[in-house]
C-alpha positions as CSV (number, residue, x, y, z in Angstrom):
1,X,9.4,-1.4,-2.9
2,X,8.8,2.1,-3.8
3,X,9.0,5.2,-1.5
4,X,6.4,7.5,-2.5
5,X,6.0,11.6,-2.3
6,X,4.3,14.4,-3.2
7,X,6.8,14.5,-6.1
8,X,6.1,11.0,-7.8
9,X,2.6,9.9,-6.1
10,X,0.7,10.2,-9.3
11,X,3.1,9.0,-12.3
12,X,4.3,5.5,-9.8
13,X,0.5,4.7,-9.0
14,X,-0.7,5.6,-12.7
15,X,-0.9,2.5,-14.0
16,X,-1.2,-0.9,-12.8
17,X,-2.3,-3.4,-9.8
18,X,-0.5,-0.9,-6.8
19,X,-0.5,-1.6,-2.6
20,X,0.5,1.6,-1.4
21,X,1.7,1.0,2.5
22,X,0.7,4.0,4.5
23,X,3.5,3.2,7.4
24,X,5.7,5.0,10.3
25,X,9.1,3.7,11.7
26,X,8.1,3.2,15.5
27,X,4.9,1.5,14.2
28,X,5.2,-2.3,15.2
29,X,2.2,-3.6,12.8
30,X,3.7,-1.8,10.2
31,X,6.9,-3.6,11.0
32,X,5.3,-6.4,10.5
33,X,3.4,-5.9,8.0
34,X,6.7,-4.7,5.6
35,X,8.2,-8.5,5.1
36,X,4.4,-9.7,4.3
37,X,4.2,-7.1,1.5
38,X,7.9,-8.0,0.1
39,X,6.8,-11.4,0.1
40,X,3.3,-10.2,-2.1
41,X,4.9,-8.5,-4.2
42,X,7.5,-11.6,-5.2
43,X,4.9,-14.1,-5.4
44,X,2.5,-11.8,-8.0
45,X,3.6,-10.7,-10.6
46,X,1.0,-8.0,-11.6
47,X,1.7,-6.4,-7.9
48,X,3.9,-3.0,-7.4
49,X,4.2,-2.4,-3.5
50,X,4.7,1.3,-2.9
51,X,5.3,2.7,0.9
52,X,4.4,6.1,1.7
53,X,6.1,7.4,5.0
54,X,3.4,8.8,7.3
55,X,5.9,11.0,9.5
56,X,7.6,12.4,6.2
57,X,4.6,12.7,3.9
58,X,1.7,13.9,6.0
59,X,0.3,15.3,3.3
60,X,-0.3,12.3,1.8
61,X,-1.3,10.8,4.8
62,X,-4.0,13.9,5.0
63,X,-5.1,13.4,1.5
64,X,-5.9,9.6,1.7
65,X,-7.4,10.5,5.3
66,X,-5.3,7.5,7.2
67,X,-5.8,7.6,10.5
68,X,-4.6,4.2,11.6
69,X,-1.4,2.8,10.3
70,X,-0.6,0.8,8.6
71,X,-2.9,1.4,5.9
72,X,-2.9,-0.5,2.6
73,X,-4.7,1.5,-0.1
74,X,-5.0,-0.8,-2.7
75,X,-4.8,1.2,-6.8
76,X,-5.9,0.0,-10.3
77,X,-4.7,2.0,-12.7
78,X,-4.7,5.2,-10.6
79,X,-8.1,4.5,-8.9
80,X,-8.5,3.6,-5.5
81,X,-10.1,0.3,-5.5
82,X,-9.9,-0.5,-1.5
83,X,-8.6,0.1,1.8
84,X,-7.6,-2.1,4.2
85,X,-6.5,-0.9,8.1
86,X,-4.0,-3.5,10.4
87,X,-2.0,-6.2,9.8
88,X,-2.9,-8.6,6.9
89,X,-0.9,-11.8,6.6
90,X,-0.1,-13.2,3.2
91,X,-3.6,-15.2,2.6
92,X,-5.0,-12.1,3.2
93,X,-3.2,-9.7,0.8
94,X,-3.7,-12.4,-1.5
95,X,-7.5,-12.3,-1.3
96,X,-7.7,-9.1,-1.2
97,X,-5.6,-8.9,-4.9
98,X,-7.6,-11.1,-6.8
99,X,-10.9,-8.8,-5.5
100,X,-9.0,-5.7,-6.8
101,X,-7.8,-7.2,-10.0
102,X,-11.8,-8.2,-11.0
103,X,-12.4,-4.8,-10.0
C-alpha cells in the first residue's frame, strides 16, 4: 500500500482503479479495516490501495472533507467515483469495485 501526501497525492491517484484509506493509528475500525484492504488489493488486480494518514495529512483530510474515519474514497483515473464511511469487509469492497470500475 501506498502512503500518500501533499507531495504525491495527485501523480499516485492519476491513473487507474485507486482506494484511498483515509485512516488514524488509535482508530480501531481503521485497524480493522487495513488487512481487509491488503487482502483487496491481492485478489484484484486492477486495484492500487493508497492510505492517507489523517493525523499527518490534515490537509488532505480537510480537502476530501472526512469527518469519520476510516474513509475509503474510491478514484478512477483521478476522479472521485465514491465514498464509503466505516468498516467494509471483503464482499463489500468487492461490490463496491466492480460499481467503480463500470463507472
Amino acid at each position: 500500500m501506498t502512503e500518500l501526501t501533499n507531495a504525491n497525492f495527485a501523480q499516485e491517484t492519476a491513473k487507474g482503479l485507486i482506494v484511498v484509506d483515509f485512516w488514524a493509528t488509535w482508530c480501531g475500525p481503521c485497524r480493522m479495516q487495513a488487512p481487509v484492504l491488503e487482502e483487496a488489493e491481492g485478489a484484484i488486480p486492477a486495484l492500487k490501495v493508497c492510505k492517507v494518514n489523517v493525523d499527518q495529512q490534515p490537509e488532505l483530510a480537510s480537502q476530501f472533507r472526512v469527518s469519520a474515519i476510516p474513509t475509503l474514497v474510491f478514484m478512477k483515473d483521478g476522479k472521485i467515483i465514491r465514498t464509503a464511511v466505516g468498516y467494509h469487509d471483503f464482499e463489500a469492497l468487492e461490490a463496491i469495485v466492480g460499481e467503480v470500475e463500470k463507472a
